[in-house]
N, C-alpha and C positions, 0 to 999 in steps of 0.2 A: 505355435499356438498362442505363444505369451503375446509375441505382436498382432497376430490377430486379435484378439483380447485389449491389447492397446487402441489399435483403433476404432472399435467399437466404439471403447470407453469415450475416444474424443469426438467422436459422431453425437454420441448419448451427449455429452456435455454443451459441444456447442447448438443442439439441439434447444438443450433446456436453459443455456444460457438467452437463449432469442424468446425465448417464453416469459424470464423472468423479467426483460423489459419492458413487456407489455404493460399496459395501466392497468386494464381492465383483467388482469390475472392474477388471483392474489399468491404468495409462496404455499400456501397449505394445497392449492389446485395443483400447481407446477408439480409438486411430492408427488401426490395423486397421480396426475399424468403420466412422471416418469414412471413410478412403479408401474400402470399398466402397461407403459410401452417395455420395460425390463421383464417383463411377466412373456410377452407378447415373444421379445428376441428368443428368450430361454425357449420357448416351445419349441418356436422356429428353429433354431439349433440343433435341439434335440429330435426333431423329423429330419435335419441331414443336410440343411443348408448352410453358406459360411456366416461369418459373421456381418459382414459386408450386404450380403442379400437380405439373411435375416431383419438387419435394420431396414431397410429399402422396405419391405413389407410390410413392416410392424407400423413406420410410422402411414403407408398407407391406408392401414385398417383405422389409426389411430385418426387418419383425415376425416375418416366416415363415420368414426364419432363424433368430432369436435372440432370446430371449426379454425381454430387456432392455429391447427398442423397445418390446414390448407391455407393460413395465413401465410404461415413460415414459408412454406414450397413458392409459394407467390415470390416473397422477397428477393429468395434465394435462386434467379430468374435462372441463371450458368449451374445448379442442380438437376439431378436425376428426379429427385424431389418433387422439381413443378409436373412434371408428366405423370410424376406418379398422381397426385392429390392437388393440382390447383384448382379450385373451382370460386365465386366468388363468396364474401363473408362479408358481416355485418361487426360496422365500429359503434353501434348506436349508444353503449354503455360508456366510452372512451373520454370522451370530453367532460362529462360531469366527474369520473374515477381521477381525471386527470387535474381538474382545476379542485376537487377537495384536497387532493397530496399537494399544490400550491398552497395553500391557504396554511396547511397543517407547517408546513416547509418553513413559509412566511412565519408563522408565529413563532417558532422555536429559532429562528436567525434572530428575531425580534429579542425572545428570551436569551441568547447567544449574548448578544449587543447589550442591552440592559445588564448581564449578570456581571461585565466586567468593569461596571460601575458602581456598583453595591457596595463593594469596599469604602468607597470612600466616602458612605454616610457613617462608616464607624474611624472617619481619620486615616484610610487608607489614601494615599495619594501618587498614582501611578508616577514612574520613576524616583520615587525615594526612598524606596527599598528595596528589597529582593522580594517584597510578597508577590509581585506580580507577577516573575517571573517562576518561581516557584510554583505558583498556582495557575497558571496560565491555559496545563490541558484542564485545568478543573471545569473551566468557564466553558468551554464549547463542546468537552469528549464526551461526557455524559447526554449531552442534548444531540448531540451525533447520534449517539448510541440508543436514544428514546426513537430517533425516527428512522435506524435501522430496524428496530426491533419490530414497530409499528407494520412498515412496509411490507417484513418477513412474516407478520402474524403470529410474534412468537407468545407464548403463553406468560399468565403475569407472575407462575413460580417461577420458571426461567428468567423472569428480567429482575425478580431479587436477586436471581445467582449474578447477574452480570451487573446489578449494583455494587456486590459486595466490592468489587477491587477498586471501584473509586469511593468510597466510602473507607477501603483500608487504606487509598495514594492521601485523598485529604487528610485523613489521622495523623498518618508520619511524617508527611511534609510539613505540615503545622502544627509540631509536637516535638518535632527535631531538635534539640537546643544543639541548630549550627551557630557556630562563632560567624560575626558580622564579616561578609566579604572571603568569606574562609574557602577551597577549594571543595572541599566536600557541599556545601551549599550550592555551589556551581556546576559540581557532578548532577546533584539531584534533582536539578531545575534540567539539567538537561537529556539525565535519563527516564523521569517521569514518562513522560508523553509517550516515547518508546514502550516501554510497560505497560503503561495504560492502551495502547493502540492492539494490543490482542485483544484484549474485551472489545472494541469497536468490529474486529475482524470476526471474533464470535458472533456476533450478532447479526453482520455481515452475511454471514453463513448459510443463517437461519436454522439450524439443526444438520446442517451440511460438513461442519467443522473437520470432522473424523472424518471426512475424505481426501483425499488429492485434490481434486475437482475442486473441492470448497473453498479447501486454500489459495488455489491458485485463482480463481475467481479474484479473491479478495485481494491478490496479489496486481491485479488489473484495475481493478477499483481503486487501489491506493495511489498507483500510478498517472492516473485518468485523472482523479480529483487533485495530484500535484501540479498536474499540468493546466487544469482550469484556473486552480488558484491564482499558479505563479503569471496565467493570463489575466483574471480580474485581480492580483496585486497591480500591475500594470496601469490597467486601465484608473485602478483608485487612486494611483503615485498622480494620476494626468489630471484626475478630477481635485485633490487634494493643491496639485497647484493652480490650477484655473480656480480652485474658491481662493486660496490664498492671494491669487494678483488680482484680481476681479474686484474684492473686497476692499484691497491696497488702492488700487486705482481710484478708489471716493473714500480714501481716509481714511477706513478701517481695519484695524487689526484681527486677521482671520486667524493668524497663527496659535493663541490659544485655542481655539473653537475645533482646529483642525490635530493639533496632538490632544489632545485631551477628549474627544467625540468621537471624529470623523476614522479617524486611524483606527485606536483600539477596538472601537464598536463593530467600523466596518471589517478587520481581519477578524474576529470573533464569528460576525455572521456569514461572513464570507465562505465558511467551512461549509454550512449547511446550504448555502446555496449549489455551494462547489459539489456538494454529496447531490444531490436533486438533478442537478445538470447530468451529471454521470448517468443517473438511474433513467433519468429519462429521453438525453439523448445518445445514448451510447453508440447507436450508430454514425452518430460524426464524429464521434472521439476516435474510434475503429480506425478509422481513416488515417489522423492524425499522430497517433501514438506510435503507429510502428514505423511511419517516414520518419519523425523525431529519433526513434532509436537506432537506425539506419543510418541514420545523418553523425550522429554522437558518438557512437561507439566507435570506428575509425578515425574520428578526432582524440577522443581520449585515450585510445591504444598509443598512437602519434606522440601525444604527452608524457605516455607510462615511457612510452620505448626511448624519449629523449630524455627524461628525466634520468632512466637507468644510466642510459650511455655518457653523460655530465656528469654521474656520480663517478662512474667508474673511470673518465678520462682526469674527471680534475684527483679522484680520490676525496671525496669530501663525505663526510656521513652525512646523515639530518638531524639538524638543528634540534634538540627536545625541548624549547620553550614551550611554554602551555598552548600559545595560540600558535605555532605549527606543529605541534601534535593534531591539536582538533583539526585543523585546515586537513594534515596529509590521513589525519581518520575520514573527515567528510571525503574528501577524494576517494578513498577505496570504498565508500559506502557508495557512491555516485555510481563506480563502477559495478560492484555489487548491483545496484538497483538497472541499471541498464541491462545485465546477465537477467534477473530473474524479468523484467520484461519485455525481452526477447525470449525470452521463452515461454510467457505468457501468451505472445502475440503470432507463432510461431504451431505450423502445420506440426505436429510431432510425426508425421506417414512421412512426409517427404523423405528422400535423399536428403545429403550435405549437400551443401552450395558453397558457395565465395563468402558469403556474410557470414557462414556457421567458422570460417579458418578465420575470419578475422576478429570475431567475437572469440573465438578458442586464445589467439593470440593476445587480444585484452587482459585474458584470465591468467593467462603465464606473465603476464608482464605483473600484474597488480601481486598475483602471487609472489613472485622473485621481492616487488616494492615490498611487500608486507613481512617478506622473510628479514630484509636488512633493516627493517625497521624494529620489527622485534629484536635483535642484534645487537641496537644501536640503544632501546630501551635498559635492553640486561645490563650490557656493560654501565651504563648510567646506573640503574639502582643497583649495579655490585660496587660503584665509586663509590657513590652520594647517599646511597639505601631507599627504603621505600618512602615512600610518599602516595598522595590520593591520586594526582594525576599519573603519576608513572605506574603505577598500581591497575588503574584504570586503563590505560591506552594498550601495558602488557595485556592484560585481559581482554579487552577489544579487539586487538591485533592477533591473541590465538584463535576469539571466535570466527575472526573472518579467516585467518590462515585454514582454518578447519573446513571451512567451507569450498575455497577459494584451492584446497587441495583437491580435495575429494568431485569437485565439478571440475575443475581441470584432465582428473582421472578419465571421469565418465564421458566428458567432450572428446579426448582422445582415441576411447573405444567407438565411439558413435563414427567419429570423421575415419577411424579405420574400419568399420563394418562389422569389428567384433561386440556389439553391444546395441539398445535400444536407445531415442532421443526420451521414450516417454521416461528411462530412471533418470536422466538427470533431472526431467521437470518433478518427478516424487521426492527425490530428495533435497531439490530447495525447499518446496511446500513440509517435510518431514524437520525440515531444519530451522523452520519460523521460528515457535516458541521460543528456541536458545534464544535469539535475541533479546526478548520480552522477561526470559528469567533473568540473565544477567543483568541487566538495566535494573528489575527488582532488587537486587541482590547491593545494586550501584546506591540505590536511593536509601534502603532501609541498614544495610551492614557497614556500610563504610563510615559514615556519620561517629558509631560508638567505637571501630575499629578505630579509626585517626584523629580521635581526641576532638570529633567534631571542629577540627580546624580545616 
């Protein structure tokens, strides 16, 4: 019954995932909708049909309300769906819905770009302190976050509550007295944003939060907008040098023009462009996200497994300098973020296949890395004692061990047949927030804990 139940749920979901990228839909419709068609399965259920049929039905009565379902069946050409409810529909609203969410988009990249300039009418001067880096999500999260909120319809007591956490990150970050250059300073520049990026993911949500569903959407959205970005970072590194030689070529110096504008403005606005693209083409990112993670995940299992086997033939632990801590932390977050988006992208009805053992194998590899790395931490602060970074990287290292054990678990039940794919996708989405509190915990405790050095 439980898996029956699961796939409903992913039928319902990718359902009103395809709703929610329409223009002309707004989130409070989408609500609406789904409840009726949840209203709809339940009957159906309840008169004796499975859950599988039930859906089949529901969304066809929901066709003959509104024309949106028979959108969807349309797209969805290789469905049951189009026989049930395709018929033709009107986009007449679409193009006006669609170039005001431009405009709005436009202006807050604009506001993006601008805001990380404002410092320095008060003597702020990008790269000559840490304020930049420190305050860095201040300048684009918040303005993410106005036109999630926007898009989602969420109401404007709700978006004081989703103020308050950047209103309490500026407070501490700019109240901190860290010591110049100090490691805790460098902790909290870097786990800001982390912290801060729940409130983006609430918003995200739109009152969806408290579901599985919600989270793991957003969990797709994150992924989607990394991948844009780190394609328009690309394209701006190409434009950044063609002004730079362009300008060289008649004897002008672009290079102030281009660190000091071009760069900071453009990666600021860059977000919300990045966010816009996602929401509104997400059918070509579909495409794109789960080849990439296809492609990657048996390269970096490749890495985990040679990495292990180098440690163990030569006997060499790892190095706990600051900058290969962070390096072998982003690695296991890399692989972490590969896990939860394959499983984001990822039929949960199917069988196991070949990608599910070698994604499993990823997760034991990174897991075993993360064991002797934690290992290799303790023995260091049982030599040398604590400190920010080793403090930091121990605590990082058990949140993802924790993780990275307990989905190892559940991959194991699933590829043996004793268990469901939909609990390991619940319990990554269940397991978010820890991220987002430790980081908290990074930026605001650590500072008075270690002498703000």
């Amino acid at each position: 019954m439980t898996e029956q139940a699961d796939a409903t749920e992913a039928q319902i979901a990718q359902w009103r995932n395809w709703l929610r990228r329409r223009p002309a839909i707004r989130p409070p419709d989408v609500d609406e909708l789904e409840g009726h068609l949840r209203d709809q399965i339940a009957a159906l259920v309840a008169a004796g049909l499975s859950g599988d049929e039930a859906f089949l039905v529901a969304v066809k009565r929901m066709g003959n309300l509104d024309a949106v379902s028979r959108e969807f069946a349309r797209e969805h050409s290789d469905r049951l769906w189009k026989q049930l409810v395709v018929a033709p529909g009107s986009d007449a609203a679409r193009g006006w819905l669609a170039r005001r969410e431009s405009f709005v988009v436009l202006g807050l990249a604009v506001a993006a770009a601008l805001a990380v300039k404002v410092p320095e009418l008060f003597g702020r001067r990008l790269g000559e302190d840490a304020f930049y880096a420190l305050n860095a999500s201040l300048f684009v999260l918040p303005l993410l976050t106005v036109y999630l909120a926007w898009k989602r319809g969420i109401d404007r007591s709700r978006c004081l509550w989703l103020a308050l956490p950047f209103a309490a990150g500026a407070v501490a970050i700019n109240t901190i007295p860290f010591a110049r250059g100090g490691h805790t300073e460098t902790l909290a520049a870097l786990h800001l944003p982390i912290a801060l990026w729940l409130a983006v993911g609430v918003a995200y949500a739109g009152g969806r939060w408290w579901r599985g569903s919600g989270r793991m959407d957003f969990v797709r959205f994150s992924g989607e907008l990394f991948i844009y970005y780190v394609l328009m970072a690309l394209g701006g590194g190409v434009l950044t040098m063609f002004t730079v030689g362009a300008f060289g070529a008649i004897g002008l110096d672009a290079e102030n023009l281009a660190g000091r504008w071009i760069l900071p403005c453009g990666a600021m606005g860059a977000v919300l462009v990045g966010a816009w693209l996602v929401e509104a083409k997400q059918s070509v990112i579909e495409n794109m996200a789960p080849v990439l993670t296809r492609l990657f995940t048996p390269l970096f299992a490749a890495v985990l497994l040679a990495l292990l086997a180098s440690m163990a033939w030569t006997r060499n632990g790892i190095d706990l300098e600051r900058e290969v801590l962070i390096g072998f932390d982003l690695l296991l977050a890399v692989v972490l973020g590969l896990l939860l988006y394959a499983i984001s992208a990822r039929d949960p009805r199917t069988p196991p296949e070949l990608f599910d053992r070698v994604l499993f194998l990823l997760v034991a590899s990174a897991l075993v890395a993360d064991g002797v790395a934690l290992a290799a931490i303790a023995a260091r602060i049982s030599e040398f004692g604590f400190s920010p970074n080793r403090v930091a990287a121990l605590g990082e290292n058990l949140v993802l061990l924790v993780n990275l054990a307990w989905s190892a678990w559940l991959y194991a039940r699933f590829l043996g047949g004793r268990g469901p794919y939909a609990a390991l996708e619940r319990w990554q989405t269940a397991y978010l927030p820890v991220y987002a509190v430790w980081a908290g915990l990074v930026v605001v405790a650590f500072p008075p804990l270690f002498g703000y050095a």
